[in-house]
KEGU-808963 format. One record per residue (C-alpha): x, y, z; residue number from 1. Coordinates in nm, 2 decimals. Last residue first. Example, Ala and Ser with C-alpha at 12.3 -4.5 7.8 and 13.67 -1.06 7.14 Angstrom:
% residues 2
[pt [1.37, -0.11, 0.71], 2]
[pt [1.23, -0.45, 0.78], 1]
***
This chain:
% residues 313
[pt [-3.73, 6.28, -6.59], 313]
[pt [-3.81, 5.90, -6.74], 312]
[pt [-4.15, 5.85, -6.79], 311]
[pt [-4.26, 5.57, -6.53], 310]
[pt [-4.34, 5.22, -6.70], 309]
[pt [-4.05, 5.08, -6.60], 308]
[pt [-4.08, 5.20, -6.21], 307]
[pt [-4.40, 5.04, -6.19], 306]
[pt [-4.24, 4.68, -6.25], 305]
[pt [-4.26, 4.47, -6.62], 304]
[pt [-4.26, 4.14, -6.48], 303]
[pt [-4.02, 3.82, -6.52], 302]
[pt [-4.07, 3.57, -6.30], 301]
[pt [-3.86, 3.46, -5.97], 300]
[pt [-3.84, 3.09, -5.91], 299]
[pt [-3.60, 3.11, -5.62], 298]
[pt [-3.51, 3.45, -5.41], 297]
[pt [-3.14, 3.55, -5.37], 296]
[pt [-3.07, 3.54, -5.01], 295]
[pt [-3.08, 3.89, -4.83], 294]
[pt [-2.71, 3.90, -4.66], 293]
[pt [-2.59, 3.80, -4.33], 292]
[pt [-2.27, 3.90, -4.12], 291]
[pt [-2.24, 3.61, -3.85], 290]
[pt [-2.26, 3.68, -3.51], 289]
[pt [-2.64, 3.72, -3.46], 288]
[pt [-2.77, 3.98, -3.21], 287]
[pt [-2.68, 4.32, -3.31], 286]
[pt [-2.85, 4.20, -3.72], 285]
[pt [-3.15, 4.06, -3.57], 284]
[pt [-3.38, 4.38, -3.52], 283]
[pt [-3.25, 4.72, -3.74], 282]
[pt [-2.93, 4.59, -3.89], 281]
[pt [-3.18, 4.30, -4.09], 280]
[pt [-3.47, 4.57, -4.14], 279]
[pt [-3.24, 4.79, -4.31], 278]
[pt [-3.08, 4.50, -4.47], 277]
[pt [-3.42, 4.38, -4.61], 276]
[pt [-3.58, 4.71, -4.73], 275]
[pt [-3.16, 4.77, -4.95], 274]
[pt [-2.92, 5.08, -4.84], 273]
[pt [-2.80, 5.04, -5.24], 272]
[pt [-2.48, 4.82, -5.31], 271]
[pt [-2.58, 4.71, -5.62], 270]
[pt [-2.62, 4.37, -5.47], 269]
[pt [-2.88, 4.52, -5.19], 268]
[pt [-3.05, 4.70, -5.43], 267]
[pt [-3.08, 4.31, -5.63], 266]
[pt [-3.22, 4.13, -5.28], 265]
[pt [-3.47, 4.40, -5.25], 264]
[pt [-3.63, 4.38, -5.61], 263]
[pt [-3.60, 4.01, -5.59], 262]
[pt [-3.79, 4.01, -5.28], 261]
[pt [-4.07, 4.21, -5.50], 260]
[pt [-4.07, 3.95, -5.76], 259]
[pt [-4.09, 3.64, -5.52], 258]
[pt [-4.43, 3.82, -5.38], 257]
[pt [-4.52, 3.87, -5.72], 256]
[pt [-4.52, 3.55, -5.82], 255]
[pt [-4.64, 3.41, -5.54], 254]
[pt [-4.99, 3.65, -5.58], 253]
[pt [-5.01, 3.52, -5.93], 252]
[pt [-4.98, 3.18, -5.85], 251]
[pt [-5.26, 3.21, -5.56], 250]
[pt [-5.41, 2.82, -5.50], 249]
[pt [-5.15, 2.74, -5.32], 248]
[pt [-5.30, 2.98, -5.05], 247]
[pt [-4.98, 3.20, -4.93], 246]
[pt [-4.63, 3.15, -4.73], 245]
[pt [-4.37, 3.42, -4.72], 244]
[pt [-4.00, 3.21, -4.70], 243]
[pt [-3.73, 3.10, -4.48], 242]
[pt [-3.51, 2.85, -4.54], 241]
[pt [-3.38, 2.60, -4.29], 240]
[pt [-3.03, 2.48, -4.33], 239]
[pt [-2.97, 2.15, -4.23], 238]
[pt [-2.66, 1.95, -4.07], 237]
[pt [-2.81, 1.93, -3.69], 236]
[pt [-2.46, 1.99, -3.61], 235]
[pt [-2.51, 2.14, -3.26], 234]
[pt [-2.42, 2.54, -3.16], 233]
[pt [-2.54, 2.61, -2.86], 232]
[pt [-2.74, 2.91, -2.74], 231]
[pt [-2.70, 3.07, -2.36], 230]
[pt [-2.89, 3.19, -2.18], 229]
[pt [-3.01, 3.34, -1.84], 228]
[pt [-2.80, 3.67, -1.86], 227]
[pt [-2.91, 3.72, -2.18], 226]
[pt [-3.30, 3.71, -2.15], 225]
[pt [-3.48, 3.90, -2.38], 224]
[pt [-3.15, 3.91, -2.65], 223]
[pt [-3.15, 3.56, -2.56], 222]
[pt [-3.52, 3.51, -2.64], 221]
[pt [-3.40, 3.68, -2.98], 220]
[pt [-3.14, 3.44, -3.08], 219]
[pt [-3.36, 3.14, -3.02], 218]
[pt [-3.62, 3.25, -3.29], 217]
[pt [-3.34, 3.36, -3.54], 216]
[pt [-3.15, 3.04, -3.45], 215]
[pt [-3.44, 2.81, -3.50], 214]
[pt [-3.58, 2.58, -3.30], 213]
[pt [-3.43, 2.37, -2.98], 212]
[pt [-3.57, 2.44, -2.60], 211]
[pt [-3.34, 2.31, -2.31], 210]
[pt [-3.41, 2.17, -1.94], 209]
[pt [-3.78, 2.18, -1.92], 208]
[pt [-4.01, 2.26, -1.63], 207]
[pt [-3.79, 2.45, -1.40], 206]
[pt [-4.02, 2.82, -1.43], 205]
[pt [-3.71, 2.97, -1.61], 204]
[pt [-3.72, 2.67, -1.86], 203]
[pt [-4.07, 2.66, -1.90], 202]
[pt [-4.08, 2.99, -2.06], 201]
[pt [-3.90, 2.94, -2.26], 200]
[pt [-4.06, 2.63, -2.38], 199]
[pt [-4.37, 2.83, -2.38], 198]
[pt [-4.18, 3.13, -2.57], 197]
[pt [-4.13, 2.84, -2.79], 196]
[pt [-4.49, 2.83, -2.88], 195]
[pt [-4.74, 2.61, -2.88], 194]
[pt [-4.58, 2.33, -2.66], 193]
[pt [-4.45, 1.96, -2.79], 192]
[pt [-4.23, 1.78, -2.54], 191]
[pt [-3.94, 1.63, -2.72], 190]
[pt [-3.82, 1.27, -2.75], 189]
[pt [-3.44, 1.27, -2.95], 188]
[pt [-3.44, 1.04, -3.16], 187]
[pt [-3.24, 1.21, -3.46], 186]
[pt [-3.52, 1.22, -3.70], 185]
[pt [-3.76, 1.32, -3.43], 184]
[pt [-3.55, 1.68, -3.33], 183]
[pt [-3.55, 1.73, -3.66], 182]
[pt [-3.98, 1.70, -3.70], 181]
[pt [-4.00, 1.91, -3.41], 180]
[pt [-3.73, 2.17, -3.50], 179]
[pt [-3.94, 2.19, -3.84], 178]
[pt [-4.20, 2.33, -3.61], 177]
[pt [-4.56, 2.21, -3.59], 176]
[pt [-4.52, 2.17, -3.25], 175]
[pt [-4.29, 2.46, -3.08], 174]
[pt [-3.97, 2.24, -2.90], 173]
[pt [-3.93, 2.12, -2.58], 172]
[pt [-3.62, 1.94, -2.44], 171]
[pt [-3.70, 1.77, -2.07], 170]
[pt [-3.28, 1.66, -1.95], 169]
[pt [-3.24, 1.30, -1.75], 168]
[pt [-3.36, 1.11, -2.03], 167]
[pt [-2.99, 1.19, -2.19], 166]
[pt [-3.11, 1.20, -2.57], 165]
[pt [-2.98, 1.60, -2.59], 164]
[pt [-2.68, 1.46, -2.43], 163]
[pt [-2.65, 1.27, -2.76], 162]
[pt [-2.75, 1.57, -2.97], 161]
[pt [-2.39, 1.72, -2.82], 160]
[pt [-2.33, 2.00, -2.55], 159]
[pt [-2.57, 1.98, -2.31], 158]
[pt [-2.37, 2.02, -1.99], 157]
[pt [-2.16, 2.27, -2.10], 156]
[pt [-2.39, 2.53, -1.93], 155]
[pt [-2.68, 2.37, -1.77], 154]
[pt [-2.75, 2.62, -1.51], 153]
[pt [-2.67, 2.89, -1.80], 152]
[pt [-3.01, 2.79, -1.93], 151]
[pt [-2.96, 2.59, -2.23], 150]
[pt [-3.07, 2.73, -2.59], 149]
[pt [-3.04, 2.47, -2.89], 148]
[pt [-2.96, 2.54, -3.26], 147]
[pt [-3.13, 2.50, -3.59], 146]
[pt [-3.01, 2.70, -3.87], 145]
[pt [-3.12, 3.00, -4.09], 144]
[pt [-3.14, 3.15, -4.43], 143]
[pt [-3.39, 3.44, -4.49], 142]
[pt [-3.59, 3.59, -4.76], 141]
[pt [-3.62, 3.21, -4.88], 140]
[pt [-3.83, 3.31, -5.10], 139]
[pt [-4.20, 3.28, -5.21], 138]
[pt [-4.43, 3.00, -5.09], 137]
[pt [-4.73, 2.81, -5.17], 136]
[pt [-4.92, 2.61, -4.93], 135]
[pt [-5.00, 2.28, -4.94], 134]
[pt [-4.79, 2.03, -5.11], 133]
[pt [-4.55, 2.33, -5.04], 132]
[pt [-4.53, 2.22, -4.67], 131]
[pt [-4.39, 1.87, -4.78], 130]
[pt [-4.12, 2.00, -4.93], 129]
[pt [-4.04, 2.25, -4.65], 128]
[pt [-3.99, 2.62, -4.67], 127]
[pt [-3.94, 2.71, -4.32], 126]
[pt [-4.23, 2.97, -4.20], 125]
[pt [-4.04, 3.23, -3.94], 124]
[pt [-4.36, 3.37, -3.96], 123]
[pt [-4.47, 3.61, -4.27], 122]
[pt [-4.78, 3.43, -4.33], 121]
[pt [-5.02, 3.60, -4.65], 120]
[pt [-5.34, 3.66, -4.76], 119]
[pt [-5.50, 3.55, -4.38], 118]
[pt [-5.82, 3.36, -4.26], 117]
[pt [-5.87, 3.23, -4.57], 116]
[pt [-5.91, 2.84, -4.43], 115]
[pt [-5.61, 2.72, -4.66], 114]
[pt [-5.38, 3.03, -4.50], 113]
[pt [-5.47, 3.00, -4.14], 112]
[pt [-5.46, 2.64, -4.18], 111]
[pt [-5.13, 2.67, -4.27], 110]
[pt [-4.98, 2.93, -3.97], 109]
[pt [-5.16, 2.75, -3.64], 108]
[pt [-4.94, 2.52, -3.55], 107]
[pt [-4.66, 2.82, -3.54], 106]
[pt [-4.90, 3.04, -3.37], 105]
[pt [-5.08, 3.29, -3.59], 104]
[pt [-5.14, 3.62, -3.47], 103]
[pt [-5.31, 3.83, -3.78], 102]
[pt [-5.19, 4.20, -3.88], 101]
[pt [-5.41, 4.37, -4.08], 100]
[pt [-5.28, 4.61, -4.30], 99]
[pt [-5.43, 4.89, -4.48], 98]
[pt [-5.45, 5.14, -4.21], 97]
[pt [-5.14, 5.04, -4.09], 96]
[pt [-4.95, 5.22, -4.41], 95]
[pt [-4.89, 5.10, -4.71], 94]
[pt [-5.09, 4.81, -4.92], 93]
[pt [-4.99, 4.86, -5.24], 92]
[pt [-4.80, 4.54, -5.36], 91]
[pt [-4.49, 4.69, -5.28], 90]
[pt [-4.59, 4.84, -4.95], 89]
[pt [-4.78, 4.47, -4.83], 88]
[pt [-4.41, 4.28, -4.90], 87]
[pt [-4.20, 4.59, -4.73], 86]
[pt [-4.44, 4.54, -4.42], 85]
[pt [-4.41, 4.17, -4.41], 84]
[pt [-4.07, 4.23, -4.44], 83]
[pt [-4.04, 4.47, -4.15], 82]
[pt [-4.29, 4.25, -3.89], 81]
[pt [-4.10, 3.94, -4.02], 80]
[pt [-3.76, 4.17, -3.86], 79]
[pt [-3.92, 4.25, -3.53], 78]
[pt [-4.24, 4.45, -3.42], 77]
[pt [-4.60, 4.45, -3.39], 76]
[pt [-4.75, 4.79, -3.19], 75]
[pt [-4.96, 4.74, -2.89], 74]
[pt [-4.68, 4.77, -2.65], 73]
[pt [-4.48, 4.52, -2.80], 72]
[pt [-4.67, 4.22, -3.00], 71]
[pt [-4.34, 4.05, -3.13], 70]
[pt [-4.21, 3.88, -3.47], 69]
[pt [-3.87, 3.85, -3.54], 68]
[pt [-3.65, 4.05, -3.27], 67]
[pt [-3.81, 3.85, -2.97], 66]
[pt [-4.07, 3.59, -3.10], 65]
[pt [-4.40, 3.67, -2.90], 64]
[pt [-4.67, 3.82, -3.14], 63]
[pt [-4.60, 3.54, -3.47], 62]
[pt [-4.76, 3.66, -3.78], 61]
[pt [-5.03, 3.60, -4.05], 60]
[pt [-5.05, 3.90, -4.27], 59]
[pt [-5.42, 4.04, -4.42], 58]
[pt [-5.42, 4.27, -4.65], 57]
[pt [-5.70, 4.55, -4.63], 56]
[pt [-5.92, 4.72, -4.88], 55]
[pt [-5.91, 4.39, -5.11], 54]
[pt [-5.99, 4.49, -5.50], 53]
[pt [-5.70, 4.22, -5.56], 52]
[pt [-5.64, 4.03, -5.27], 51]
[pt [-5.73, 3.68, -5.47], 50]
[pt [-5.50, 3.76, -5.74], 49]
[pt [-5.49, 3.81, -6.09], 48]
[pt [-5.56, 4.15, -6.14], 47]
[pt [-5.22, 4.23, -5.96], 46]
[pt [-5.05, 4.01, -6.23], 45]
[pt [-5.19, 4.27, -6.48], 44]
[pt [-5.04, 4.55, -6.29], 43]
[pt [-4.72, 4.43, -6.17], 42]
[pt [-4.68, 4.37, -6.63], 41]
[pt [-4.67, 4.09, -6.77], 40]
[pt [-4.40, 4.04, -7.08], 39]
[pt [-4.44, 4.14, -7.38], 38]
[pt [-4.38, 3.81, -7.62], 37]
[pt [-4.04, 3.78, -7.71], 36]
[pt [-4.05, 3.45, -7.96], 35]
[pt [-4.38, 3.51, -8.11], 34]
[pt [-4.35, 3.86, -8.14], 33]
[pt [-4.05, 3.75, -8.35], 32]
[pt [-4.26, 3.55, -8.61], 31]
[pt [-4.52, 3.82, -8.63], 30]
[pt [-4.27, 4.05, -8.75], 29]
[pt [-4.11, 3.81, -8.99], 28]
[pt [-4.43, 3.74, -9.14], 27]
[pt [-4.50, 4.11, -9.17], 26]
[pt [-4.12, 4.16, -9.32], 25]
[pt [-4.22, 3.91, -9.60], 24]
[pt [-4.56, 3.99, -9.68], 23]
[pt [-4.45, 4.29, -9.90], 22]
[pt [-4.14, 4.10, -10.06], 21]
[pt [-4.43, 3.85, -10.14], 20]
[pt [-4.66, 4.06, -10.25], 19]
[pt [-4.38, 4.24, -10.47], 18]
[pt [-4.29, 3.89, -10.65], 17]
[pt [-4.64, 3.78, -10.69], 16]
[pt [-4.68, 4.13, -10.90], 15]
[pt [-4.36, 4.10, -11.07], 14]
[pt [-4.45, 3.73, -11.21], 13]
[pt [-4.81, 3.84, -11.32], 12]
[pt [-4.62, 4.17, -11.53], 11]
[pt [-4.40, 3.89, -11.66], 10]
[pt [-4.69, 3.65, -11.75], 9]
[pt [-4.92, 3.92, -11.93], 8]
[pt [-4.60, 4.02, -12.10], 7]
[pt [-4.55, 3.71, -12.27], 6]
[pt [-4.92, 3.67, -12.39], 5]
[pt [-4.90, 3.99, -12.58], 4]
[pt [-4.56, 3.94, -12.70], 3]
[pt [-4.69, 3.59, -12.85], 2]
[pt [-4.60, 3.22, -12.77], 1]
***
């Protein structure tokens, strides 16, 4: 082989050999974008939803549920009212001019949301299996239990779920209600009313005996009523977990739904005055006995928020 030809090849060698070293950092570039892609911003997931472009958001909630969700002198009140309200803030929607607020009975809260008639239900709205075959959910923003109210008359007379099965005593419970469908699994015949400020009603007029639903519902009729009442504690054994219901057909709106609870549910881990436990000590918080916290949110994505994007002062 000549000189000539020899150096041909070497100067060939060097140039494949500084592509490659050139290509090499590109491919490992690319290779790592694949792995951390950016993530989606509140923006971008905004554009993605059914309310986007909407000049008013629509919220499904109860008008006569004591400390949770209450029509009081024109004005809606009680601690769904205040989430709801920190829910339509975040996604930009502040301010009653922008809001709509919708009266849904608790029959009456998913075909509210499958017909369009609200965005959103923020109404004591247990997060059931079955429910999510047909509505979407974000949450639990709220963990609660089933309990029974008896009218003092009654005191230590209903006691037990057995005494509950006494035919002698009329229970009535909210149809629709996971309180109907518990009150079924352990046999114990209800009468099925709209609302439980029907069963509470009821009660003072002599119709019914007792009224079973959740404690949050319950523990406001009391706060209504509390020389009247009184609410008993019975193992019923399940935890009902309250969440913000939406069309199934809205993932982006779930998403960041779950994403703004997050946002409250970590300020109030840091220790910060947090939307929910203002709302909590403001409405429900005098009433229950227990201490609560905001439960931590499930299924909660990752999104770049408005605050990250803000240049820093």
């Amino acid at each position: 082989m000549n000189s000539g030809s020899s150096q041909s090849r070497l100067r060939s060698i060097a140039t494949t050999l500084a592509v490659a070293l050139t290509l090499t950092p590109a491919a490992a570039a690319g290779c790592d974008s694949r792995q951390e892609p950016d993530l989606p911003s509140v923006q971008e997931k905004m554009r993605e939803t059914h309310i986007y472009g909407q000049s008013k958001l629509r919220i499904g909630v109860a008008t006569n549920e004591p400390l949770m969700g209450e029509l009081r002198n024109g004005q809606h009140v009680g601690f769904d009212v205040e989430i709801a309200r920190y829910v339509a803030a975040s996604l930009g929607y502040e301010g009653d001019q922008r809001l709509e607020f919708v009266p849904v009975a608790t029959e009456e809260r998913i075909p509210a949301l499958q017909g369009g008639t609200v965005d959103l239900v923020v109404s004591s709205f247990s997060m059931t299996e079955k429910r999510k075959e047909v509505v979407s959910f974000a949450g639990p923003y709220f963990v609660t239990t089933q309990e029974v109210m008896v009218p003092i008359r009654l005191r230590g007379k209903i006691s037990t779920i057995e005494d509950l099965r006494n035919p002698d005593y009329k229970i009535c419970t909210s149809g629709g209600s996971t309180s109907e469908a518990e009150l079924e699994s352990h046999q114990v015949r209800a009468l099925v009313v709209k609302t439980v400020g029907d069963c509470v009603a009821g009660i003072r007029a002599g119709r019914y005996d007792a009224v079973s639903s959740d404690e949050t519902i319950l523990a406001g009729f009391l706060a209504r009523h509390p020389k009247e009442f009184e609410i008993v504690d019975l193992p019923f054994g399940t935890s009902e977990l309250l969440g913000v219901g939406m069309p199934i057909g809205d993932p982006a709106l779930r998403d960041l739904v779950a994403f703004f609870l997050q946002k409250s549910y970590q300020q109030g881990r840091d220790e910060e005055a947090s939307p929910w436990q203002t709302a909590y000590n403001r409405t429900l918080g005098p009433w229950l006995k227990a201490e609560k916290r905001q439960p931590q949110p499930l299924e909660v994505p990752k999104l770049v928020d408005f605050d990250d994007k803000a240049p820093a002062k």
